[in-house]
C-alpha positions in Angstrom: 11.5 52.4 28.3 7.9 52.8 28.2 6.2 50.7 31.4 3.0 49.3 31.5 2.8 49.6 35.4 4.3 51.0 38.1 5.1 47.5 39.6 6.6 46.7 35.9 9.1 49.7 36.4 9.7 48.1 39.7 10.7 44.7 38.7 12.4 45.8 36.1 14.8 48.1 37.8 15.4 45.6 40.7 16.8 43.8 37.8 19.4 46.2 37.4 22.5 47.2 39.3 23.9 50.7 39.4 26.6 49.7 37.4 24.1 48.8 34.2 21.5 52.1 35.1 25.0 54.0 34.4 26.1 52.4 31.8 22.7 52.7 30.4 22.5 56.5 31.1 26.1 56.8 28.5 25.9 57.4 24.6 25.9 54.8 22.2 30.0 55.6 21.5 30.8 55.5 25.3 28.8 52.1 25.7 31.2 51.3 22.9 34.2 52.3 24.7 33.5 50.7 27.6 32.8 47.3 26.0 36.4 48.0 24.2 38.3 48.2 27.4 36.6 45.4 29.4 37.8 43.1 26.6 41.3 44.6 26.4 41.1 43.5 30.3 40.0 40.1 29.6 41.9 39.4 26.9 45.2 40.7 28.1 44.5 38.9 31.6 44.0 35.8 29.8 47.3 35.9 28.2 48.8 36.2 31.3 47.1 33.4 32.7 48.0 31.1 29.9 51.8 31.4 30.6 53.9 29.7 33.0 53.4 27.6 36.2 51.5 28.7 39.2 53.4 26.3 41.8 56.3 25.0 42.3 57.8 21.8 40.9 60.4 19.2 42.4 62.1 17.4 39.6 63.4 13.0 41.1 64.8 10.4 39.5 65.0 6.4 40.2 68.3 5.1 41.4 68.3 1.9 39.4 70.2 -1.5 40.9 72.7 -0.8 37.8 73.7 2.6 39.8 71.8 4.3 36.9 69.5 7.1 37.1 66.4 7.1 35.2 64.9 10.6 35.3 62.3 9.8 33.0 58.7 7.5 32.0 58.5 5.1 28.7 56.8 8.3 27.4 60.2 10.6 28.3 57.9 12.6 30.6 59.8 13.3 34.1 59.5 12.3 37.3 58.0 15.5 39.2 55.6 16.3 41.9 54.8 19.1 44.1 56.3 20.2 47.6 53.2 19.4 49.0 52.8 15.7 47.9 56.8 15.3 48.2 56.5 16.2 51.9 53.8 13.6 52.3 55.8 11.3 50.3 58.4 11.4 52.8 56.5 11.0 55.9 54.8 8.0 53.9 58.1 6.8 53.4 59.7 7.3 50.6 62.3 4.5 49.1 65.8 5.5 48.9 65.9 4.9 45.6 64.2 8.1 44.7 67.0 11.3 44.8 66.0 14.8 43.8 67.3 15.2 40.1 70.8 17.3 40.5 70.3 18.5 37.0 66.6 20.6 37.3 66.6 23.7 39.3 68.2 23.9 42.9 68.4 20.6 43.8 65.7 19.7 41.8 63.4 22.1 43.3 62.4 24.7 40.1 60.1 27.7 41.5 56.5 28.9 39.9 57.4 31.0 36.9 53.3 32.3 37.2 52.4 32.7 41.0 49.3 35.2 40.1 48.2 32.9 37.5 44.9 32.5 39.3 44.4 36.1 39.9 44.9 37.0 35.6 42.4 33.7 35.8 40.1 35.5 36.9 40.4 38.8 35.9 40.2 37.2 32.2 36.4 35.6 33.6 35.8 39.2 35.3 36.4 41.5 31.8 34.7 38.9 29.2 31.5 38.3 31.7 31.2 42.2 32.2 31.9 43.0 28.5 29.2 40.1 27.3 26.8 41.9 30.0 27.2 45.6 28.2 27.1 44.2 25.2 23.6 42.3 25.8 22.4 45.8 27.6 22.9 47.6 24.3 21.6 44.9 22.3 18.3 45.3 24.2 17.7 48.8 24.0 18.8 48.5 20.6 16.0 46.3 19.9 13.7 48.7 21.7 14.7 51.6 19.6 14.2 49.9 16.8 10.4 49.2 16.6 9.4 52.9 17.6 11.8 53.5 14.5 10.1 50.5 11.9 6.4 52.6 13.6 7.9 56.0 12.4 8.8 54.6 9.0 5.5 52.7 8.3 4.3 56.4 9.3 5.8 58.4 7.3 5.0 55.7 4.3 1.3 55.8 5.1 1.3 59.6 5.3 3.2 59.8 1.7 1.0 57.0 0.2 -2.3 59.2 1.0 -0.7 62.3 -0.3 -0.3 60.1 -3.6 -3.9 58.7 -3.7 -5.3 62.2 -3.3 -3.0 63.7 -6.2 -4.2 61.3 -8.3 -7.7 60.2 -7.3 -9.1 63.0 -9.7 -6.9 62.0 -12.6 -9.1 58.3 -12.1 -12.2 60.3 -12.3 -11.1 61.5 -16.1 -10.0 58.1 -17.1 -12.5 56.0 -15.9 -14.9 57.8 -17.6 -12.8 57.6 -21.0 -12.4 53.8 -20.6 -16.5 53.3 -20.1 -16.8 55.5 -23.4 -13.8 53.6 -25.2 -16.2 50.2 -24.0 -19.2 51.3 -25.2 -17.7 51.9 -28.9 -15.9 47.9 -29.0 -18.3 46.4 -27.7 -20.5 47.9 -30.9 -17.5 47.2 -33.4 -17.3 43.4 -32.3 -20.9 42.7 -32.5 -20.6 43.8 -36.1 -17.8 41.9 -36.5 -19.4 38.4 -34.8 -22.4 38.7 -37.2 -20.0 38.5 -40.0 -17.8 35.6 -38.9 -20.8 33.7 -38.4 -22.1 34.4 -41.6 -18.4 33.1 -43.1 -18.5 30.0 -41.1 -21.6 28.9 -42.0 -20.4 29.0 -45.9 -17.7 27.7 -45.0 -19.1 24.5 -43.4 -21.5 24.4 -45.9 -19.3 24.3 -49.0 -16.8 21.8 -46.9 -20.1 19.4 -46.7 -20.6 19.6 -50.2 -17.6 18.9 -51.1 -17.0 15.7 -48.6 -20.2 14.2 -50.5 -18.7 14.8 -53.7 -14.9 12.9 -52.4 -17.0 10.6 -51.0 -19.2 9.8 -53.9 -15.9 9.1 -56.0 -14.3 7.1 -53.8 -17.2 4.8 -53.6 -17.1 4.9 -57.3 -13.4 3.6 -57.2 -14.2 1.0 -54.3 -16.8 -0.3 -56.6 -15.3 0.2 -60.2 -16.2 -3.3 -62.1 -18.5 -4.4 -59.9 -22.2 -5.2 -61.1 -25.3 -3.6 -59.3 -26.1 -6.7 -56.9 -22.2 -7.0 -55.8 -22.3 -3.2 -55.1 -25.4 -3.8 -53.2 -23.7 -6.5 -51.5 -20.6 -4.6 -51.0 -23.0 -1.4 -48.9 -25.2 -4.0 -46.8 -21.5 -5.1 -45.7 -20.5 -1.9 -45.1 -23.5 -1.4 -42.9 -23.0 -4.5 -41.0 -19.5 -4.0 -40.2 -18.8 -3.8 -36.4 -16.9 -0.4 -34.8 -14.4 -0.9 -32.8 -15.8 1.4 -30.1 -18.3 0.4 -27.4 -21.9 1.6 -28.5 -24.6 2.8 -26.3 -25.1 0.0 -23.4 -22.6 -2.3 -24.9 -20.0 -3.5 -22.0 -16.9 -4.9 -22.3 -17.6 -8.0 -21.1 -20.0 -8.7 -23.9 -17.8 -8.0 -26.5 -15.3 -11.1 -25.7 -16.7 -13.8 -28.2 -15.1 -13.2 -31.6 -17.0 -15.8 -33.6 -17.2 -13.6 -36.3 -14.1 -14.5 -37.1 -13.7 -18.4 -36.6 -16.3 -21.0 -37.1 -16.9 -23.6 -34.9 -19.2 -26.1 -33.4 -19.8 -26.1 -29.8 -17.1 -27.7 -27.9 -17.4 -31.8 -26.7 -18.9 -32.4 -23.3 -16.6 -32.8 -20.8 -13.6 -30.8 -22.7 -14.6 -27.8 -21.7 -17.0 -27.3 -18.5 -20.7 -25.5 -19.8 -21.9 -22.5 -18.1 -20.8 -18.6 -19.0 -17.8 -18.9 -16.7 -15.7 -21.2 -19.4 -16.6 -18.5 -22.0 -13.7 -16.8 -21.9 -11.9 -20.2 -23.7 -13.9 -19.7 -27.1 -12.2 -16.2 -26.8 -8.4 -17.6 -27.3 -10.3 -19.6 -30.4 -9.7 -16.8 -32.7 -7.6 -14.6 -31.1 -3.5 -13.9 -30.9 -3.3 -15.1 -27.2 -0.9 -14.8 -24.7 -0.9 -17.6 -21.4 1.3 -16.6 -18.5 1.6 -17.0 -15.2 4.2 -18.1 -12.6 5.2 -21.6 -11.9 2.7 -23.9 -10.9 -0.2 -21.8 -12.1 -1.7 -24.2 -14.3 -0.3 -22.9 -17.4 0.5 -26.5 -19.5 -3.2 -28.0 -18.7 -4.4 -24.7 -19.5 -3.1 -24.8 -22.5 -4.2 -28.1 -23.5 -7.4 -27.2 -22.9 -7.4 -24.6 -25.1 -6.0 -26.2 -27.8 -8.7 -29.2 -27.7 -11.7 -26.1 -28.1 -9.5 -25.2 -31.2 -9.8 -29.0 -32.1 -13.6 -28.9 -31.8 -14.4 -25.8 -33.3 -12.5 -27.4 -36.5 -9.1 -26.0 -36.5 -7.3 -29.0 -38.0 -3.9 -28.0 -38.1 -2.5 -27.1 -34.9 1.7 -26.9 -34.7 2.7 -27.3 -30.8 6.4 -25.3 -30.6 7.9 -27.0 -27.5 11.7 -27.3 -27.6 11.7 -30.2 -25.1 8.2 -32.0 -25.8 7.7 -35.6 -26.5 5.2 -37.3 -28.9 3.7 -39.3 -25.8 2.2 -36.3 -24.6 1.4 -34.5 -27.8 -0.8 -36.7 -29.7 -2.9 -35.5 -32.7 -1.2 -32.5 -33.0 2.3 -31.7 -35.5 4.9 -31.6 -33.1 7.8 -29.5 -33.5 10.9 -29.7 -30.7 14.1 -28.6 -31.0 15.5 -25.2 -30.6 16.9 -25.8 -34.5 13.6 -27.3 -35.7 11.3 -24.2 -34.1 13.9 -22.1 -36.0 13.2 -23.6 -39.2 9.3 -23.4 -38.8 9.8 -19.9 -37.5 11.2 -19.2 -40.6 8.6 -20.9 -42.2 5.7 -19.2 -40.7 6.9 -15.4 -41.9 7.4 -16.9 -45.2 4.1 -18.3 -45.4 3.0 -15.2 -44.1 4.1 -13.4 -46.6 3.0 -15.5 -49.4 -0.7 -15.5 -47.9 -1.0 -12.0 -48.1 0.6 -11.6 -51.9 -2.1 -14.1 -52.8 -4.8 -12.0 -51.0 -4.3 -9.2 -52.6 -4.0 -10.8 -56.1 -7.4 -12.3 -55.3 -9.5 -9.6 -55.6 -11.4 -11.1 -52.8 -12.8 -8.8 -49.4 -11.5 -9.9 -45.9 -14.6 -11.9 -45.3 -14.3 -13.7 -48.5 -10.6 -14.7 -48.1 -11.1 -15.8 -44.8 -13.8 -18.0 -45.3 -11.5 -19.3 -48.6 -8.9 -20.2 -46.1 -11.3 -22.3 -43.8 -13.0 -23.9 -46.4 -9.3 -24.6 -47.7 -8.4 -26.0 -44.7 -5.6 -23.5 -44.1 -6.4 -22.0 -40.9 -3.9 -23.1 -38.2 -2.7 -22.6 -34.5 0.8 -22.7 -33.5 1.2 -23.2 -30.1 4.7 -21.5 -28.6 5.7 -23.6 -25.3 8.2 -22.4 -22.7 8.4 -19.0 -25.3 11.0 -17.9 -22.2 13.4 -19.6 -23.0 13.1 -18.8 -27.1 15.0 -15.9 -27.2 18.4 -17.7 -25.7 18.5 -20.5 -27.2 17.0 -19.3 -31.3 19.3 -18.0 -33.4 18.0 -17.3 -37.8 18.6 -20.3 -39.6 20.1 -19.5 -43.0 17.9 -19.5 -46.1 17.6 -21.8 -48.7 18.3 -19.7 -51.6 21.6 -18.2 -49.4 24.8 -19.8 -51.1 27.8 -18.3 -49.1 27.6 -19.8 -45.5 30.5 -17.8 -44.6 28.8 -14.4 -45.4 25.2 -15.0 -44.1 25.2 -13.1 -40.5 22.2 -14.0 -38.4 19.6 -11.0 -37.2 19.7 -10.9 -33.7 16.1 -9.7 -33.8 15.1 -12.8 -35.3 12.6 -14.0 -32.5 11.6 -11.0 -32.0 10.3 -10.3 -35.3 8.8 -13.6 -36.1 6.7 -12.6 -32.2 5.6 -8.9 -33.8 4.6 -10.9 -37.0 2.5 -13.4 -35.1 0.9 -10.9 -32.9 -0.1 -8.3 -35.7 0.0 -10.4 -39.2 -1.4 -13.8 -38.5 -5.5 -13.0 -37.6 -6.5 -12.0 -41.2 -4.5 -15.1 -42.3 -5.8 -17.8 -39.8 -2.4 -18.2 -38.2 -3.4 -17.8 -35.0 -0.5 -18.1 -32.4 -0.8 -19.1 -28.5 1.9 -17.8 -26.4 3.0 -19.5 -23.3 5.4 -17.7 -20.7 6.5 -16.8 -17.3 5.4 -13.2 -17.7 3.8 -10.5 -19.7 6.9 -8.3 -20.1 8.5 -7.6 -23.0 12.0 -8.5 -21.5 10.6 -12.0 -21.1 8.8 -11.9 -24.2 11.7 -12.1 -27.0 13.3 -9.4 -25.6 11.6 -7.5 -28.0 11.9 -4.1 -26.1 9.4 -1.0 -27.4 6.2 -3.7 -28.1 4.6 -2.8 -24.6 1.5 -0.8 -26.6 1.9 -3.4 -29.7 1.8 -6.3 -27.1 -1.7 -4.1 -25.7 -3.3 -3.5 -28.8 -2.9 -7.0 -30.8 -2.8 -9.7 -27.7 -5.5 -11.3 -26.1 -3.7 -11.7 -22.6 -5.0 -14.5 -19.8 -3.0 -14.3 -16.8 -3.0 -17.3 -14.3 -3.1 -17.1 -10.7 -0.8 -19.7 -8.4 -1.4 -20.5 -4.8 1.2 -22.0 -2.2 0.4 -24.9 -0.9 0.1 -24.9 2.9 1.7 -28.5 3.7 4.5 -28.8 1.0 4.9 -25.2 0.7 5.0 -25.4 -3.3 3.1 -23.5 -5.7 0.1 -25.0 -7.1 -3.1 -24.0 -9.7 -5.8 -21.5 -7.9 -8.3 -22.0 -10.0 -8.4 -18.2 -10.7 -6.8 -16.2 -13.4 -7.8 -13.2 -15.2 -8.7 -11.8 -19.0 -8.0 -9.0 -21.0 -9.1 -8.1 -24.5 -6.9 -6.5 -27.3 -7.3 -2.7 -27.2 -8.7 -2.4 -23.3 -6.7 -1.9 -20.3 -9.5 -3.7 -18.2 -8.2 -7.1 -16.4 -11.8 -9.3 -15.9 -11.5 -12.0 -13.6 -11.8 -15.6 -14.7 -12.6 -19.2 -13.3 -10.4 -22.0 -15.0 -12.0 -25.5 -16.0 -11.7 -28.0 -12.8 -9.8 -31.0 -14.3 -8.6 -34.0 -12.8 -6.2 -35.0 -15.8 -3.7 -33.6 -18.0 -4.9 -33.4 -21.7 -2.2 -35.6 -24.0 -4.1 -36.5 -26.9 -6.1 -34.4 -29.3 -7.6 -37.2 -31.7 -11.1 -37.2 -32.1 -10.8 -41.1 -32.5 -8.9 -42.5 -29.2 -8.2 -39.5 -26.9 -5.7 -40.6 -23.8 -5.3 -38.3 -21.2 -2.4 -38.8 -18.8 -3.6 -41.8 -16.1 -3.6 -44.1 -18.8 -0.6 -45.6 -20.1 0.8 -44.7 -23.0 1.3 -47.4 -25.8 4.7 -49.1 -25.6 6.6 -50.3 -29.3 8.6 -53.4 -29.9 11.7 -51.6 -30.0 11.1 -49.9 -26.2 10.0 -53.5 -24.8 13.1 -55.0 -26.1 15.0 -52.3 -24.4 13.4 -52.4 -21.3 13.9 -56.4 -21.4 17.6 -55.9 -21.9 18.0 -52.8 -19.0 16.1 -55.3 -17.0 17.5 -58.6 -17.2 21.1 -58.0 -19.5 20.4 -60.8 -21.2 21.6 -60.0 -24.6 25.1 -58.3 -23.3 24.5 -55.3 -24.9 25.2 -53.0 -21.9 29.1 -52.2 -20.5 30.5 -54.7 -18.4 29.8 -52.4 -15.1 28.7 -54.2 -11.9 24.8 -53.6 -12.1 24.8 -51.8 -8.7 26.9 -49.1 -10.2 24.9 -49.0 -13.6 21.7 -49.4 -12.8 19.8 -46.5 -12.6 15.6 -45.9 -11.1 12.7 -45.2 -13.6 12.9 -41.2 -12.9 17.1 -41.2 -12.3 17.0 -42.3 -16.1 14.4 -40.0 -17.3 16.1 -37.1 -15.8 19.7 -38.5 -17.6 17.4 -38.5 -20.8 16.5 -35.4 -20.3 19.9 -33.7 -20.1 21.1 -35.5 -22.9 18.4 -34.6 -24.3 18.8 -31.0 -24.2 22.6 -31.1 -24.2 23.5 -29.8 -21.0 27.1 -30.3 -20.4 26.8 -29.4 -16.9 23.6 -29.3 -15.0 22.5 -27.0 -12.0 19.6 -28.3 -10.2 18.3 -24.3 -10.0 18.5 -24.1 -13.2 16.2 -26.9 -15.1 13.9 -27.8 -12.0 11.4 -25.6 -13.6 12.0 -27.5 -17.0 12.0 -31.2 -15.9 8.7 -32.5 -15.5 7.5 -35.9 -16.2 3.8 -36.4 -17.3 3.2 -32.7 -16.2 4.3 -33.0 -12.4 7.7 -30.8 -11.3 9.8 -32.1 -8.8 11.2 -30.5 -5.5 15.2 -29.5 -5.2 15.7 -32.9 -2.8 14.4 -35.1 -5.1 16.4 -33.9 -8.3 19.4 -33.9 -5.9 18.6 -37.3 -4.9 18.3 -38.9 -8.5 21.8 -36.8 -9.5 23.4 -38.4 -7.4 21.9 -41.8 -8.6 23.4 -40.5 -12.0 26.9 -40.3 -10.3 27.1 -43.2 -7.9 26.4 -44.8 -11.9 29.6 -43.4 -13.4 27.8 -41.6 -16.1 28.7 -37.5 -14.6 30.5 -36.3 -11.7 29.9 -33.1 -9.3 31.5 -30.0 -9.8 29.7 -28.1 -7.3 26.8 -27.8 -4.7 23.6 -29.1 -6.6 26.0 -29.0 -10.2 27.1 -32.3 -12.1 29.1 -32.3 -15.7 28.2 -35.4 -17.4 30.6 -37.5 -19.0 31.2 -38.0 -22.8 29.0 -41.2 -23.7 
């Protein structure tokens, strides 16, 4: 080893007894011997080690009081000790119960079959440890030996590698000079051939120009075949007016959300919709295939409402409201449609109408502009309003045609809803049947579960999303205030401020609006029956003891309400976000307390924590 001082070579030989500067001083097949036989000494030590007993053993058993000898523990190990401890057992006192067990040995005494088994013990520690220590000696020099041998390599590599370079280093010299020459020539040959390419593409483009002017003057010639000179000069100063669907030159998004040049209107009625650019966004839904959601609470029913009255004031007549549970107190003015059967029927309806529309359109001869304005001056245009759509797609199955005879044969499509939703979203604007979707979410799951419409549902809806807040005292979710807009066609979300309103919106007559504080006019028929519930004059009611009868104002509007939507058995999770009266939900505790009114009256009975099964009326 190579030293890099003398008081290196001095610590490092202190670190080495004669024993290892010997073995050091053998060949690499001596060092090999010599780890051989200090192994064989361990090993074979070992094995002598392992065997036998190295002391003596003396074998007792118990004299039990039945004269019996038990030689033995529970775990049929003998009794046995050394002559060491038996010794001090007996000057301890031993009991004379305990006898030396006649059967093991000389009197129970059996001698060491191993005396030396310390001495192979150690031997085996003595030939492993010195056969480890040769073994890490070679390993050392081994790794000594072998960087001067990697730095002879690399060497000899180096040395060949130049040899190489200089063989062929004039060889380069020839070629080089052949590839600059070779260069020289295609670079010359493909400037030549540039010149004429150009030349080509330039023909080329021209005669493709030509001949786009000439397919473009005959198309216009078709387009305008039959029509007179001042309807095809109308026809081009339409053309020129029309309005791409692409932002232009400082055009932002935001001031592209009015679509009046669809829809007609006069400005809305003060006080139905608050003035000032924030509110603009509501003339938007006007015209547009809209989508309302938002989670519970959000302010999604007097949203709505609100939205339908601007399509009230800017002259949109006909407005169908699609709520399977709604009631005609709080839908005045508008057609009314509840019933999961009924909003199947009209569903149906609608794509048949649909369908008729644009076979008359294109009979008509008219342009888009023209039919449109037809339709409005028709009064055809309508809204249809879709309430709680969530729940549509559980509860809707196709109603069977008219002209079907054979009941048996007529299967319903389980797409139905979700075709009559792609319908409405892509079909109805050029037809005036403009739909207003109201849900939980804007998935497609939750919308019909009409799976593969995510781009459709991008592309054709006009999407508000409302934003809930929890209330800090009763810990319930309540309207923010906030929401947020996005256009057909544009992934941006703009954020919007919602109308302040103290009232829910329940009439849409231009005549006698009535929102919900006031009362709602009461008929003949419901005063008699409130008389009779009231005062049992007339008899009419079972012969139940009132205090088991009797119900509270909201006990029997909830007990309406599941008859009313045939629920067999009610859970409390389950239509709490469903049951509202006059547009106020209820907390778990409350519609637990007026259940139980229901059956403390006889009328259900509980099945379960917070679930009651009516009984047959």
């Amino acid at each position: 080893m190579n030293y890099l001082s003398e008081k290196h070579k001095q610590l490092s030989l202190s670190q080495q007894s004669g024993l290892m500067v010997w073995f050091g001083q053998l060949s690499m097949d001596k060092k090999a011997v010599a780890i051989g036989l200090s192994l064989t000494v361990g090993l074979a030590s070992a094995a002598m080690a392992w065997k036998g007993e190295s002391s003596d053993r003396i074998y007792f058993c118990i004299k039990t009081p039945l004269k019996t000898l038990t030689c033995q523990d529970k775990n049929n190990r003998p009794f046995r000790m050394t002559p060491y401890y038996w010794e001090q057992w007996q000057l301890d006192g031993m009991p004379r119960q305990v006898i030396r067990d006649p059967a093991m040995g000389v009197n129970g005494l059996v001698r060491a079959s191993n005396p030396n088994k310390p001495i192979f013990a150690t031997g085996a520690f003595l030939g492993f440890a010195l056969a480890g220590w040769m073994l890490r000696h070679c390993q050392d020099r081994e790794r000594q030996r072998a960087v001067f041998v990697d730095i002879a390599e690399k060497r000899d590599a180096a040395i060949a590698e130049m040899a190489a370079r200089s063989e062929l280093l004039d060889s380069y010299k020839d070629v080089a000079i052949k590839e600059v020459e070779l260069q020289a020539d295609l670079d010359l040959i493909a400037n030549d051939r540039t010149v004429d390419i150009q030349k080509a593409e330039i023909y080329a483009h021209t005669e493709i120009e030509v001949t786009q002017m000439e397919a473009s003057d005959a198309i216009f010639e078709a387009q305008t075949a039959g029509m007179n000179e001042q309807q095809k000069a109308e026809y081009i100063k339409h053309l020129r007016d029309t309005k791409t669907p692409y932002l232009q030159g400082s055009q932002t998004l935001q001031g592209t959300i009015d679509p009046n040049d669809k829809v007609e209107g006069s400005s809305p009625e003060p006080g139905a919709i608050a003035p000032g650019d924030k509110y603009r966004w509501i003339k938007n839904t006007i015209g547009y295939p809209t989508l309302i959601f938002g989670g519970m609470g959000a302010g999604k029913s007097w949203t709505t409402r609100e939205i339908i009255w601007a399509k009230r004031t800017a002259g949109w007549n006909q407005i169908f409201v699609l709520d399977p549970h709604g009631t005609e107190v709080e839908w005045r003015g508008v057609n009314l449609i509840t019933g999961y059967r009924e909003i199947a029927d009209f569903m149906q309806w609608y794509m048949g109408e649909m369908r008729r529309r644009y076979r008359a359109y294109r009979e008509s001869g008219m342009v888009e502009e023209q039919w449109t304005q037809h339709l409005r001056e028709t009064n055809q245009h309508l809204c249809v309003v879709a309430e709680e759509f969530t729940t549509w797609s559980d509860n809707i199955t196709e109603p069977m045609p008219d002209d079907w005879t054979d009941e048996k044969e007529f299967k319903p499509d389980p797409e139905f809803v979700g075709k009559w939703f792609r319908c409405a979203m892509t079909e109805s604007r050029k037809q005036l049947m403009i739909p207003l979707f109201v849900a939980h979410d804007r998935t497609m799951e939750i919308l019909a579960k009409a799976k593969g419409l995510s781009k459709l549902r991008d592309a054709a809806l006009l999407e508000v999303e409302l934003i809930a807040t929890i209330d800090p005292v009763t810990t319930e979710a309540k309207a923010s205030g906030m929401g947020k807009i996005k256009l057909p066609g544009h992934g941006q979300w703009i954020d919007i401020e919602l109308p302040k309103l103290d009232h829910k919106r329940i009439d849409f007559r231009f005549d006698k609006p009535l929102t919900s504080d006031e009362p709602p006019t009461i008929d003949k028929a419901t005063l008699e029956r409130i008389y009779e519930l009231e005062f049992n004059l007339n008899s009419k009611v079972d012969n139940t003891p009132p205090s088991q009868n009797k119900l509270s104002p909201m006990a029997q509007k909830l007990l309406d309400f599941l008859i009313r939507t045939e629920r067999i058995e009610a859970d409390v999770r389950e239509f709490k976000g469903n049951f509202k009266v006059q547009g106020e939900r209820f907390s778990v505790e409350l519609l637990k307390g007026w259940m139980n009114e229901i059956v403390e009256a006889g009328k259900a009975q509980w099945i379960s924590e917070g679930v009651i099964r009516l009984n047959q009326m």
